[in-house]
C-alpha positions in Angstrom: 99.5 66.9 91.0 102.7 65.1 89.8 103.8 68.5 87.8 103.9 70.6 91.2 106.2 70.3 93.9 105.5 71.5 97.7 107.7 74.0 98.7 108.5 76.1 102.1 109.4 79.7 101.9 110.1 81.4 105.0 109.3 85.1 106.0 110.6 87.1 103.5 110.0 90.3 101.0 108.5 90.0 97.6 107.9 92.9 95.0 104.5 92.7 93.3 102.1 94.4 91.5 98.0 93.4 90.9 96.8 93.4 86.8 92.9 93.4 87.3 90.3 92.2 84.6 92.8 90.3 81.9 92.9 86.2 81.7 95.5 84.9 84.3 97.5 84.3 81.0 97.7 87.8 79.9 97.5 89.1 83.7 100.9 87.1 84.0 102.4 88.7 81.2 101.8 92.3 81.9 103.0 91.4 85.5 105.8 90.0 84.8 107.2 93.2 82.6 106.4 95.4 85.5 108.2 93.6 87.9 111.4 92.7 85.1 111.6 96.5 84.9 111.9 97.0 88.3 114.7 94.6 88.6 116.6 96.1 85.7 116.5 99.4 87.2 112.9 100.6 87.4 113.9 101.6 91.2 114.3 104.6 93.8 118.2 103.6 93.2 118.3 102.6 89.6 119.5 99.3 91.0 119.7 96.3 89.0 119.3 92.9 90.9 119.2 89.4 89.8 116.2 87.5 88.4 115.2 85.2 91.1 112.5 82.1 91.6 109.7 81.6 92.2 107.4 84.1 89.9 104.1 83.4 92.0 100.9 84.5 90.6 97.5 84.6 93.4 94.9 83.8 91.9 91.5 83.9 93.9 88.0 81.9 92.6 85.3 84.4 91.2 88.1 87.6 91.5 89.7 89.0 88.2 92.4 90.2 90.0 96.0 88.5 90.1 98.9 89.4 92.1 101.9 88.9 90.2 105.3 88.6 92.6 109.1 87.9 92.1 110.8 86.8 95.4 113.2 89.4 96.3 117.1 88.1 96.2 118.6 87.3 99.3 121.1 89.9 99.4 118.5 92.8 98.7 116.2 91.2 102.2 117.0 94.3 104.3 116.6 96.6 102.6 115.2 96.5 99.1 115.0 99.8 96.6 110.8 101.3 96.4 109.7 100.8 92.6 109.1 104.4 91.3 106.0 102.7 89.2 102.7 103.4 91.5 101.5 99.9 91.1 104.4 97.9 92.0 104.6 97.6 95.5 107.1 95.8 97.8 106.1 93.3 100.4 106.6 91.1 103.3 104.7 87.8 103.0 104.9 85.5 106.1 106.6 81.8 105.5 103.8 79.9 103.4 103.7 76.4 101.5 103.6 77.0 98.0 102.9 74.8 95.0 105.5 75.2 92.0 106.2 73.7 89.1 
């Protein structure tokens, strides 16, 4: 569609957290707060990083469950700080296409 663009991400970690049973509009929402908090501080080291790109949201046909992620900044790769929120979760995704926009 002319309002994505194909992009390659390589291996890298992503911190996430899965809203289940809300509209992918509401699910995106409550995501994204738990996952801003955990770059403002909402971490084992009270660390605050920088607001990266993409926000990707996984989204599966007939499932009411969506995976909300922020890509990880580069400098914090190695060796990122555990979220002290149970349902916020840090990840390593392996490289993948991805449609933005």
């Amino acid at each position: 569609a002319k309002d994505y663009e194909l992009r390659q991400y390589e291996t890298a970690k992503w911190v996430s957290t899965v809203i289940r049973g809300e509209s992918q509009k509401e699910a995106m929402r409550q995501g994204f707060w738990k996952l801003f908090h955990y770059i403002q501080g909402k971490n084992e080291k009270e660390m605050k990083m920088d607001m990266t790109v993409p926000v990707t949201c996984l989204v599966k046909s007939g499932c009411t469950d969506f995976k909300i992620s922020f890509f990880v900044p580069f400098e914090h790769q190695d060796s990122p700080p555990q979220p002290t929120e149970s349902d916020v979760f840090v990840e390593e995704r392996k490289a993948a296409a991805i449609f933005v926009r």
